[in-house]
C-alpha positions as CSV (number, residue, x, y, z in Angstrom):
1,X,0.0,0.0,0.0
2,X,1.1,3.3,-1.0
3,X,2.2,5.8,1.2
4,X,0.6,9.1,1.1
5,X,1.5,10.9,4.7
6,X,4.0,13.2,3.5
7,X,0.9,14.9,2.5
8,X,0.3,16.0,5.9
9,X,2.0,19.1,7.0
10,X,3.0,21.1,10.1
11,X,3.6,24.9,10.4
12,X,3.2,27.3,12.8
13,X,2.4,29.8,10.4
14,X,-0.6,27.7,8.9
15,X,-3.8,27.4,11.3
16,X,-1.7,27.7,14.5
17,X,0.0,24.6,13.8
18,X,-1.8,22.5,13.6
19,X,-1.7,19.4,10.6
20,X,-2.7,20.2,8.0
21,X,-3.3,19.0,4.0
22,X,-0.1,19.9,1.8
23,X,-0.1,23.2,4.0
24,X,-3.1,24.4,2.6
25,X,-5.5,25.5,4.9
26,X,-7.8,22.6,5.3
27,X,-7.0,21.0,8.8
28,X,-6.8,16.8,9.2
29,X,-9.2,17.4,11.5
30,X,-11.6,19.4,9.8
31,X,-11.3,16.7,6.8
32,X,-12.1,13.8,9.2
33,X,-15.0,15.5,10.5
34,X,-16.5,15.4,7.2
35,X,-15.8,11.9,6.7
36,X,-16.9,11.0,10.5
37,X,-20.6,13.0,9.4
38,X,-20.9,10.3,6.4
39,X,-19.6,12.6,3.5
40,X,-18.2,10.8,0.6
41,X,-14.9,11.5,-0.7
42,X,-16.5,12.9,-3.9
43,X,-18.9,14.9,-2.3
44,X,-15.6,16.4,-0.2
45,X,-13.8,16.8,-3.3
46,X,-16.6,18.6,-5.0
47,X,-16.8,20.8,-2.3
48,X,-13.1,21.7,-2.2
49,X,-11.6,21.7,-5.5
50,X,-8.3,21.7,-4.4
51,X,-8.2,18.3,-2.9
52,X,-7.5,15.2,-4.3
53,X,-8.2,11.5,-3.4
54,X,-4.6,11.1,-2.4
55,X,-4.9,13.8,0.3
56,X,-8.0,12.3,2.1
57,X,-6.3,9.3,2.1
58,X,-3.1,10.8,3.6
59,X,-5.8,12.3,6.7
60,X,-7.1,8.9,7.2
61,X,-3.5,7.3,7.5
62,X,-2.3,10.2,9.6
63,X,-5.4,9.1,12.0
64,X,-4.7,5.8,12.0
65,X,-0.8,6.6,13.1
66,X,-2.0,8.7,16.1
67,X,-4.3,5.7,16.6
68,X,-1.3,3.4,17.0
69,X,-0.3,5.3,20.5
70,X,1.0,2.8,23.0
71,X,-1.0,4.0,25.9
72,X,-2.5,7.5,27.3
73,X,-1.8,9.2,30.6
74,X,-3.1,11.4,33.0
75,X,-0.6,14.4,33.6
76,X,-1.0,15.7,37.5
């Protein structure tokens, strides 16, 4: 399977930081909100034309990295 995280991008001059796609202002999170409410990935890439298949793909792996964490702690 092919790779596509390199898509995701970090800058502190983009939306505070936080990941986003190709440092374009569309946020990881924002993306898999849309997916979690039951959009399509057509019906996302219709909506923003600057997308691609490849980029929604690159959100869902990014999830499934964070997803991968070992354990979660409180912090006193």
């Amino acid at each position: 399977m092919e790779s596509f995280i390199n898509r995701i991008t970090i800058n502190p001059e983009i939306c505070h930081g936080k990941p986003t796609v190709r440092g374009m202002r569309y946020p990881v999170e924002n993306i898999l909100e849309l997916l979690a409410s039951g959009m399509k990935h057509s019906e996302i890439l219709d909506d923003y034309q600057d997308l691609e298949e490849e980029d929604i793909l690159a959100c869902l792996e990014y999830a499934a990295k964070l997803a991968q964490t070992k354990g979660i702690h409180t912090v006193a």
